[in-house]
DOLUMMAR-753073 format. One record per residue (C-alpha): residue number from 0; x, y, z. Coordinates in steps of 0.02 Angstrom, whole numbers. Last residue first. Example, Ala and Ser with C-alpha at 12.3 -4.5 7.8 and 13.67 -1.06 7.14 Angstrom:
BEGIN
ATOM  resi       x       y       z
ATOM     1     684     -53     357
ATOM     0     615    -225     390
// end
This chain:
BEGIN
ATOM  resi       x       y       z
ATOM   358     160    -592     250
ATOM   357     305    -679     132
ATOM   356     218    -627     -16
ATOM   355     379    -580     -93
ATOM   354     351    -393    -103
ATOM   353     247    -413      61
ATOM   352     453    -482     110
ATOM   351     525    -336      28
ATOM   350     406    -215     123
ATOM   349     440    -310     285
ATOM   348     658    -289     241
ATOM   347     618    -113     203
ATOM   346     529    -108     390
ATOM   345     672    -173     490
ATOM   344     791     -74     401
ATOM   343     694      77     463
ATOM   342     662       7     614
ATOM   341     883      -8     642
ATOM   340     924     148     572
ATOM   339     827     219     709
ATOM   338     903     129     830
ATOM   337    1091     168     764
ATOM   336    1064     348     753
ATOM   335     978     337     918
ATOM   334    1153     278     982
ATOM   333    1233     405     891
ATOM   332    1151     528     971
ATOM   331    1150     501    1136
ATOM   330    1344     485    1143
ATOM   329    1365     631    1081
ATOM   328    1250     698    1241
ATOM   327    1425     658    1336
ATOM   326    1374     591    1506
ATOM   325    1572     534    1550
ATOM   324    1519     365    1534
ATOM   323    1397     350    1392
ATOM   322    1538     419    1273
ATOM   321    1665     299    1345
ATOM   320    1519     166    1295
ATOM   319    1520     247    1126
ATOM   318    1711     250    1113
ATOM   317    1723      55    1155
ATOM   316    1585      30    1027
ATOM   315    1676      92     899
ATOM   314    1637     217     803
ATOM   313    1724     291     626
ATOM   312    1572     160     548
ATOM   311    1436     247     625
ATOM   310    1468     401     500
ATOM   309    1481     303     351
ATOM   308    1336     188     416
ATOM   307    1230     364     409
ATOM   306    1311     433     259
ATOM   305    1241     309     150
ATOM   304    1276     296     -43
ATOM   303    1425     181     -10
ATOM   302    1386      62     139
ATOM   301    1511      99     297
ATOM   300    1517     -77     421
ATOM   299    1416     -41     570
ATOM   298    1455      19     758
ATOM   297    1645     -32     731
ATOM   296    1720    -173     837
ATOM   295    1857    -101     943
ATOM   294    1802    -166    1119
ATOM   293    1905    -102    1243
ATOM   292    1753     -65    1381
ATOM   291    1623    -153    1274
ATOM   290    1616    -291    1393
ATOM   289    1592    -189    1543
ATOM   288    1393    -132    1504
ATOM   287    1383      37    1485
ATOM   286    1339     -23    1292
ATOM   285    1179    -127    1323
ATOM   284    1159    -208    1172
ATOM   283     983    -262    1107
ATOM   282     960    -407     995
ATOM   281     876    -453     844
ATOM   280     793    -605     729
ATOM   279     769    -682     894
ATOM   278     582    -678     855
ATOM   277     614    -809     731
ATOM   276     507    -757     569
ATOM   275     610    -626     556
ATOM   274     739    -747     463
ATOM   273     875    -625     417
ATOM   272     998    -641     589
ATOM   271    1068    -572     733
ATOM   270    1022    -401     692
ATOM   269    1045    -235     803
ATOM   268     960    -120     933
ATOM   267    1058     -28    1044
ATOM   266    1026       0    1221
ATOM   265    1121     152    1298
ATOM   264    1022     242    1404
ATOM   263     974     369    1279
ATOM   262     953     229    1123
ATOM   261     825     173    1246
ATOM   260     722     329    1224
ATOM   259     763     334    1043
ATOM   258     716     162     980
ATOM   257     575     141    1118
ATOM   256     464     284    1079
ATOM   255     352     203     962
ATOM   254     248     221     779
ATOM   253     209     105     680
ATOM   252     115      91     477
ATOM   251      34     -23     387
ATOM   250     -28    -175     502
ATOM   249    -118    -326     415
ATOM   248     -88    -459     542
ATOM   247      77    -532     466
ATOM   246     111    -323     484
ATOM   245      58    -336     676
ATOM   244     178    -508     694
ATOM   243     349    -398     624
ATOM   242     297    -283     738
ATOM   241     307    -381     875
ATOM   240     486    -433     834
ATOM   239     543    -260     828
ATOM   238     444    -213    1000
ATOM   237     304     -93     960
ATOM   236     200       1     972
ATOM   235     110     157    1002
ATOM   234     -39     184     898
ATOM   233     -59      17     778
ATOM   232     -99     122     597
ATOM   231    -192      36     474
ATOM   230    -205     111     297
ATOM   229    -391     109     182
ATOM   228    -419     -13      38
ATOM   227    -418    -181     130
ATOM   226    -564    -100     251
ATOM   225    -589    -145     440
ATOM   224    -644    -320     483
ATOM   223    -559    -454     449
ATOM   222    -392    -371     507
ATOM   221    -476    -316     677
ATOM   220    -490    -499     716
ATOM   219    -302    -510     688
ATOM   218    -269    -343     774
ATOM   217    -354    -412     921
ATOM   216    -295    -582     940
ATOM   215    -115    -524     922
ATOM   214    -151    -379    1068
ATOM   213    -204    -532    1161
ATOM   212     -63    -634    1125
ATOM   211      44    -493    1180
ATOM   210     -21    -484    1344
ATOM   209     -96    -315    1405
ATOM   208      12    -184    1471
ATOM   207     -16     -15    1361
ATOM   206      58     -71    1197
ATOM   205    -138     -70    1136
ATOM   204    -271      72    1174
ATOM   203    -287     143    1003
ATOM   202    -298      43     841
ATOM   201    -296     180     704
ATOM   200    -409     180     558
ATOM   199    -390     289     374
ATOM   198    -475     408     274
ATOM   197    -632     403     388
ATOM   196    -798     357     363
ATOM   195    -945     382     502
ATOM   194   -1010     205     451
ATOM   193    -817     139     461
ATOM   192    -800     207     651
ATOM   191    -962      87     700
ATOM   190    -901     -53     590
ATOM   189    -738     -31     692
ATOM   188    -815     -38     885
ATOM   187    -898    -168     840
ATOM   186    -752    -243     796
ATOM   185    -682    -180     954
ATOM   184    -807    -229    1071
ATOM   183    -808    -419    1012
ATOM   182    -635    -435    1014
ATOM   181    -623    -393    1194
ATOM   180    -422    -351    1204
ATOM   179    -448    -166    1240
ATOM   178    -613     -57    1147
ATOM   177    -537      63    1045
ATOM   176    -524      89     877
ATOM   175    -459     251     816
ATOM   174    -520     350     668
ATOM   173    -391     449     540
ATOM   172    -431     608     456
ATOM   171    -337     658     289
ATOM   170    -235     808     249
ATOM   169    -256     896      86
ATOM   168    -321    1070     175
ATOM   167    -164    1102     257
ATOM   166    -144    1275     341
ATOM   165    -346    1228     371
ATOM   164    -472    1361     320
ATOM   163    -556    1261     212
ATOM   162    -553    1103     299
ATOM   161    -624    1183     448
ATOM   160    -794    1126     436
ATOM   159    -739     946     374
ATOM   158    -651     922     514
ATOM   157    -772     992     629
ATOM   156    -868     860     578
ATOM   155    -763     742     590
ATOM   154    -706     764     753
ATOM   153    -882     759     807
ATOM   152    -934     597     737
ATOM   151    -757     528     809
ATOM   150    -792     612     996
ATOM   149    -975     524     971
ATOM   148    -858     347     958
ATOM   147    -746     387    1095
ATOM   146    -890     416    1202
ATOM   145    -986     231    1147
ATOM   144    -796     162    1163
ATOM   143    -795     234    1336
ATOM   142    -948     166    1412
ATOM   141    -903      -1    1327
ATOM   140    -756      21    1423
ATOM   139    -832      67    1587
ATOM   138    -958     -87    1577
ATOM   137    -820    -223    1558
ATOM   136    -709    -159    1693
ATOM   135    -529     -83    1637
ATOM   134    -398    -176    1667
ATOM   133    -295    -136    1503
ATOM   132    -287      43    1519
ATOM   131    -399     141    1400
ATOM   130    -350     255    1280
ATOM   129    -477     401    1263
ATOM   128    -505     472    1088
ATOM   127    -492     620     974
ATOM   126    -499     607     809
ATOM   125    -313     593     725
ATOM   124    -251     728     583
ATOM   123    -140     638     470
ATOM   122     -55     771     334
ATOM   121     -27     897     511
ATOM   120     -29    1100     471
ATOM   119     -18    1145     632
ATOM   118    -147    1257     631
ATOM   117    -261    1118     573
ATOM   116    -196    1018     713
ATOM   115    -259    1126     844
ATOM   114    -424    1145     765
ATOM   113    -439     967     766
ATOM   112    -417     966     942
ATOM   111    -506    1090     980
ATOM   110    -663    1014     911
ATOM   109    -625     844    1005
ATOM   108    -613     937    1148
ATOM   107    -474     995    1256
ATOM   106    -499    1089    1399
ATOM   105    -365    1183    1493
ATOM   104    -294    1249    1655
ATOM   103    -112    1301    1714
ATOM   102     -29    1192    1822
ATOM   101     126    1287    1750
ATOM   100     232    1140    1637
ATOM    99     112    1012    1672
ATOM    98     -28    1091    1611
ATOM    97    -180    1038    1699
ATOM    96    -324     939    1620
ATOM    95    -506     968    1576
ATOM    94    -534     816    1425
ATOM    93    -680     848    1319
ATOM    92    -862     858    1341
ATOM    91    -931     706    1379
ATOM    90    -816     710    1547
ATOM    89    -644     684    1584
ATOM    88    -554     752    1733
ATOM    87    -368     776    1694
ATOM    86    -207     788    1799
ATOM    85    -203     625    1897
ATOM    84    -247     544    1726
ATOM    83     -89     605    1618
ATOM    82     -37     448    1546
ATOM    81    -213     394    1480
ATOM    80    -297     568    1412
ATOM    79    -118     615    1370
ATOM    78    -146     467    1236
ATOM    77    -288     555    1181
ATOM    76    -200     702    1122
ATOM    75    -233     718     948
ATOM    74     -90     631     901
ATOM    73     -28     720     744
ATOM    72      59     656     574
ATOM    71     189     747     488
ATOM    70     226     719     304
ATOM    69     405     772     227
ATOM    68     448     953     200
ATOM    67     521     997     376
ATOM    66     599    1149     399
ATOM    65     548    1151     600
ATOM    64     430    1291     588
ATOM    63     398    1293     405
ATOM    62     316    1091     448
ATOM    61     241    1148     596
ATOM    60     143    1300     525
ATOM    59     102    1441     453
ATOM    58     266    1546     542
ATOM    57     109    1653     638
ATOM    56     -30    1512     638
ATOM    55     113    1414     715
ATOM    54     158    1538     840
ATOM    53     -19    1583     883
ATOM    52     -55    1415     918
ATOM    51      59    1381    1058
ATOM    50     251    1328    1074
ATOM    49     236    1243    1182
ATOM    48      71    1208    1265
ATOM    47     -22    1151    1100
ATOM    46     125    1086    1040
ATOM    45     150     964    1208
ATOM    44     -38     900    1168
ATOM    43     -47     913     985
ATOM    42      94     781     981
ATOM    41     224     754     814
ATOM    40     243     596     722
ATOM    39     359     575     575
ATOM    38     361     546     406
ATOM    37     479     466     267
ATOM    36     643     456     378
ATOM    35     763     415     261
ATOM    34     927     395     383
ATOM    33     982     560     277
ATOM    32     839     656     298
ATOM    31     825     621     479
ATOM    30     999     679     515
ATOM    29     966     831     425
ATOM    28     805     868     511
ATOM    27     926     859     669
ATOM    26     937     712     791
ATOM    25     953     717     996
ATOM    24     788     692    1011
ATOM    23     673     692     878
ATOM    22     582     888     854
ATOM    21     429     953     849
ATOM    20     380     935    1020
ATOM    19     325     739     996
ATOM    18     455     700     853
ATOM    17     422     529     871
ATOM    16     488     417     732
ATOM    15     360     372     601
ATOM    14     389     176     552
ATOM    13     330     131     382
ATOM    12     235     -45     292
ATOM    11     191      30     168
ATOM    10     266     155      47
ATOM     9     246     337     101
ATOM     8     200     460     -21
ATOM     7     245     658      -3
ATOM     6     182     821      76
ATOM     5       7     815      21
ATOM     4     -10     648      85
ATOM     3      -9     486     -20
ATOM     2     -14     305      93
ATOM     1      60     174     -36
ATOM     0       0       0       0
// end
């Protein structure tokens, strides 16, 4: 599948590194451009905040804020909805929460929130939703599918109102399923979404605890359900080897923290092997560890035509874990250099593979 935005086309399957403030950590745009990056992910939460509307009406926009040309997509702050609960109250409504830079307060409706992310100019615009936490009870989550559901109708709406007047009036509007690990609940939960009609259909509320057999279960009964025709985005996740099982499952495109925030304390991500059928395809280094004190081995062998392994290759791991030591924000940044390398070989080697008919 070939996802086209008005800033560029993405070939499925693709992982969007977090940018959440406008920015990945520790890496430039330039950096990004030359590991490939097709798209990444900002937050309408933290750019909301920081730095504020009136900026990005102002420069018009996120993407001639940060020099970015590529696609951007948006959370529409549902996820905040979940991590931030001792600083919210939630009600049919919106979401009332505190700032947690000042304590200062704010409500964020699913209006708002699309008009937050038509000022910022996002290609994906996401509805806004409430991700649930694994152990919910059986009548709240219903209860909050059936909310997340009218949020959807309403998102929409004011999607469509404010098209016009939208810094980006080619993007597209993405639903989110919600509804846990009961199967039930979240295909219903789908065929509602699909009678509204969206460009595209998120599954919310996964990566949050629950086993991963469950979260199989559910994306594979999800897979029967929601359209061939229109992209699939899992919301948060995941490990390499589980995303390998989401694409078997009909997955198109990933997002996650875990390359760069572990690539900050020092866990790198690299292959053991080609067959990622074997979930021990990878492994993850821990470079503080004392083994790599004198260790000269080079971070990756240099690849003509890419500056990235060119630049990993003058490293040695020894360095990088002297790097680590001494607190050296270097040392941050070539590690999440090397994770994000990592997914994004990860997911040409899945294209090649759907190429193949392998998934």
């Amino acid at each position: 599948m070939t996802l086209t935005t008005p800033h560029g086309a993405i070939e499925a399957p693709f992982f969007m590194p977090i940018a959440t403030r406008g920015a990945v950590k520790t890496l430039s745009n330039a950096d990004m451009e030359r590991l490939g990056a097709s798209i990444i992910l900002s937050n309408t939460y933290h750019l909301y905040l920081r730095p504020g509307e009136d900026v990005l009406r102002a420069v018009g926009g996120l993407h001639r804020f940060m020099s970015w040309n590529k696609p951007i997509l948006t959370d529409s702050g549902g996820y905040q909805v979940f991590s931030l609960a001792k600083m919210r109250k939630l009600s049919e409504e919106g979401v009332e929460f505190s700032s947690h830079i000042d304590g200062s307060r704010h409500l964020l409706t699913p209006e708002r929130s699309i008009e937050i992310q038509q000022t910022i100019g996002s290609d994906i615009v996401m509805v806004l939703d409430e991700c649930t936490p694994p152990d919910m009870p059986p009548p709240e989550l219903a209860a909050s599918v059936a909310r997340t559901t009218r949020w959807a109708a309403r998102s929409k709406e004011a999607f469509e109102k404010g098209r016009t007047g939208a810094i980006n009036p080619g993007a597209q509007l993405f639903g989110i399923v919600q509804g846990g690990t009961d199967v039930a609940l979240r295909t219903a939960h789908a065929r509602e979404l699909m009678a509204i009609g969206f460009d595209g259909y998120a599954i919310g509320g996964l990566s949050v605890g629950e086993p991963f057999d469950r979260a199989c279960a559910t994306v594979a009964a999800l897979d029967d359900v929601l359209p061939k025709d229109k992209p699939r985005y899992f919301m948060g996740g995941a490990k390499p080897h589980e995303i390998v099982e989401y694409v078997k499952r009909g997955v198109d495109m990933f997002d996650c923290v875990l390359p760069t925030r572990n690539a900050r304390h020092g866990q790198l991500y690299r292959f053991v092997h080609d067959d990622l059928s074997r979930p021990d395809f990878y492994e993850v280094v821990h470079i503080t560890n004392e083994k790599w004190k004198t260790e000269g081995s080079r971070l990756t062998v240099p690849v003509e035509g890419d500056p990235i392994s060119q630049e990993l290759s003058r490293v040695s791991h020894a360095y990088l874990r002297h790097l680590f030591t001494i607190e050296e924000a270097l040392g941050a940044r070539l590690a999440t250099l090397v994770n994000i390398k990592f997914y994004f070989e990860l997911m040409r080697r899945l294209r090649e593979g759907i190429e193949r008919s392998e998934y």
